[in-house]
C-alpha positions as CSV (number, residue, x, y, z in Angstrom):
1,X,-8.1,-28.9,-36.0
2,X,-4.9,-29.0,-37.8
3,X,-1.6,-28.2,-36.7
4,X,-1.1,-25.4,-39.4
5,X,-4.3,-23.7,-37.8
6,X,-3.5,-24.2,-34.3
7,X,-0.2,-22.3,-34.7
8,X,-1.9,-19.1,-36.8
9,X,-2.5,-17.8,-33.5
10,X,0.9,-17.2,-32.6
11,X,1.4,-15.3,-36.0
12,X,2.7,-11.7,-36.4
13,X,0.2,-11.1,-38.9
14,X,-2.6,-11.9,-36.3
15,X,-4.2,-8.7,-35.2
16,X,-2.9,-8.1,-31.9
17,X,-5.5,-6.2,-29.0
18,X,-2.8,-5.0,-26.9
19,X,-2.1,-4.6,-23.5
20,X,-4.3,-4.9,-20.6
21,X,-4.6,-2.1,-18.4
22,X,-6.8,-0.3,-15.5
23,X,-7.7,2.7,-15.7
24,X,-8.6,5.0,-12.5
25,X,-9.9,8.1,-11.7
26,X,-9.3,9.9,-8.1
27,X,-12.3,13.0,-9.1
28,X,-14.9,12.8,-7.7
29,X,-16.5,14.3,-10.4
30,X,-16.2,13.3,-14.0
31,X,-18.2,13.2,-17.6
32,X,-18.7,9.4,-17.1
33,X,-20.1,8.8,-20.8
34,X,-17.2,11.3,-22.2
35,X,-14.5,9.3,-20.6
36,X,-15.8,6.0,-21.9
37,X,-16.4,7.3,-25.5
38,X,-12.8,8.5,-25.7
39,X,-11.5,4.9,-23.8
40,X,-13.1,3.1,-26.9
41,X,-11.6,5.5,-29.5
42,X,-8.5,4.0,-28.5
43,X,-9.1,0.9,-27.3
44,X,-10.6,-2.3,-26.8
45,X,-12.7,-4.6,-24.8
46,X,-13.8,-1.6,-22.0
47,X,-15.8,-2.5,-19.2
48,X,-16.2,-1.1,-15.9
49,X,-13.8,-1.9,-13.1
50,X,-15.3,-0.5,-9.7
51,X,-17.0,3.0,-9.3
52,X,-14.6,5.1,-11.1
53,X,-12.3,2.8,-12.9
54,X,-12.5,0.8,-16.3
55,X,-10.2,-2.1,-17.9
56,X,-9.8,-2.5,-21.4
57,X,-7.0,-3.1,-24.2
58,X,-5.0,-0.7,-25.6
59,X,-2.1,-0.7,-28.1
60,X,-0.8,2.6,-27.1
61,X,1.9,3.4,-24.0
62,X,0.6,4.3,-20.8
63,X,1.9,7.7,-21.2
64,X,0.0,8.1,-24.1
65,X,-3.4,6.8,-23.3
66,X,-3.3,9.7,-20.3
67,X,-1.8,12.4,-23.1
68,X,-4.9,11.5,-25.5
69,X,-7.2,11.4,-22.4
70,X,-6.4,15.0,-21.3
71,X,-6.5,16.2,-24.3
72,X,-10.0,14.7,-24.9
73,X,-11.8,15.4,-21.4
74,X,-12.3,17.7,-19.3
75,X,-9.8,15.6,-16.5
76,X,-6.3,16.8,-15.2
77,X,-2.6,14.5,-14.9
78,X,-2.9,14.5,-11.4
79,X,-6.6,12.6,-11.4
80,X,-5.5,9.6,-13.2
81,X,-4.1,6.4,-12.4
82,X,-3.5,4.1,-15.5
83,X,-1.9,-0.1,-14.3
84,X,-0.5,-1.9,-16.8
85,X,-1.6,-5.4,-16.2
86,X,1.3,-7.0,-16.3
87,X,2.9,-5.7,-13.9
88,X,0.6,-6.7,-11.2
89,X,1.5,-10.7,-12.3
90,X,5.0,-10.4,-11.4
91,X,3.8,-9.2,-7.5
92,X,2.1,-12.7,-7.2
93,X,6.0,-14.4,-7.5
């Protein structure tokens, strides 16, 4: 591979996925399919992550990946828990 390719990756013009995060939800009861649907309108790479919880990519702030879910379900501030990745790498130091 040359060298010119190898470094394209580090570009600014590279499409960029975002940031990792988990998303959680504490109800017990929740449109399961809605939730996902509306996770992939604004993101990337979803997959579950335990019973009630996905992880996926997102370019958007926490604050407003839980403003557009609200707005989108049927679900409430106070049952969601959104981790930005991250985060949890600087507890391992």
């Amino acid at each position: 591979m040359a060298i010119k390719k190898y470094f394209e990756i580090f570009s600014p013009k590279r499409e960029k996925l975002g940031l990792d995060y988990i998303f959680n939800v504490k109800a017990k009861q929740f449109d399961r399919a809605d939730l996902e649907k509306t996770l992939k309108e604004i993101g990337v790479y979803l997959r579950a992550y335990g019973e009630t919880g996905y992880r996926f990519n997102s370019k958007l702030a926490p604050e407003k990946i839980i403003d557009y879910v609200i707005d989108h379900t049927n679900l409430k501030r106070d049952e969601i828990d959104i981790i930005n990745t991250i985060a949890m790498h600087s507890l391992r130091i």
